[in-house]
Steps between C-alpha positions, in 0.01 A plus 500: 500500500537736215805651403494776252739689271489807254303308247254640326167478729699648757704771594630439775685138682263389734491239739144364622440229748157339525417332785301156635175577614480200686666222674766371701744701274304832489493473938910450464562749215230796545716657837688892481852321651452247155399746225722778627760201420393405154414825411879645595632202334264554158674830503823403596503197194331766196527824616153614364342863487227296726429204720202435652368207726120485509179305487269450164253587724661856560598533153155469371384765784781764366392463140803223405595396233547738159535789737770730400580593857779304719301283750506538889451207688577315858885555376608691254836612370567832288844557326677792638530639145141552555527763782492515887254338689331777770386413807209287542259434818463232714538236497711518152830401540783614232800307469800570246595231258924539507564822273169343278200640590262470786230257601199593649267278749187613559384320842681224700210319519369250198360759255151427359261667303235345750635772762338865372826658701760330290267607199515880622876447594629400167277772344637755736885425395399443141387874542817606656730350260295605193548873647862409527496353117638173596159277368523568099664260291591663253739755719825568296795427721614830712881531534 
């Protein structure tokens, strides 16, 4: 896991969680109910702008790492300095994180860049939340 702060290569706190790929420990780990979990608690602990729970595999597809732009994976968390999430379509599910933020989970089902549909789904609420101006990291704080 990476944790990061307002240093200077960043500026924003993020929180990124890279996942197994493979394994006994990827089959236990790489569930919604489990990631939701760690994800809430990753926010919970540091309170970053952004969490995100995702594959290398679906990093690498969304243009990864040295990208400006906050990353949207299986699970992801946004501050609620950031703005308000809008609605998203099925099967997205929006949960709020206390008076934090909100976490995001894109399907139910294990996510995979194998499955074209999760591709277009995380595209499609990338797109949304751009338009909303929740995905830049470098978003000054609204009050």
């Amino acid at each position: 896991m990476t944790c990061g702060s307002y240093a200077q290569h960043s500026s924003t706190n993020v929180c990124v969680l890279s996942l197994p790929s493979k394994g006994t420990n990827a089959e236990r780990v790489l569930t919604a109910s489990v990631l939701t979990n760690v994800t809430r608690s990753m926010a919970l602990a540091w309170e970053p702008d952004w969490a995100v729970a995702m594959s290398h595999a679906h990093r690498d597809t969304e243009g990864g790492e040295g990208k400006a732009d906050t990353w949207l994976g299986w699970v992801t968390y946004l501050s609620r300095h950031r703005g308000t999430v809008p609605p998203l379509p099925a099967p997205v599910r929006i949960e709020p994180v206390e008076d934090r933020g909100t976490l995001i989970i894109l399907t139910p089902e294990r996510f995979t860049v194998a499955n074209p549909e999760h591709i277009a789904l995380a595209r499609r609420v990338r797109e949304l939340l751009a338009r909303a101006g929740l995905m830049r990291s470098d978003r000054q704080p609204t009050v």
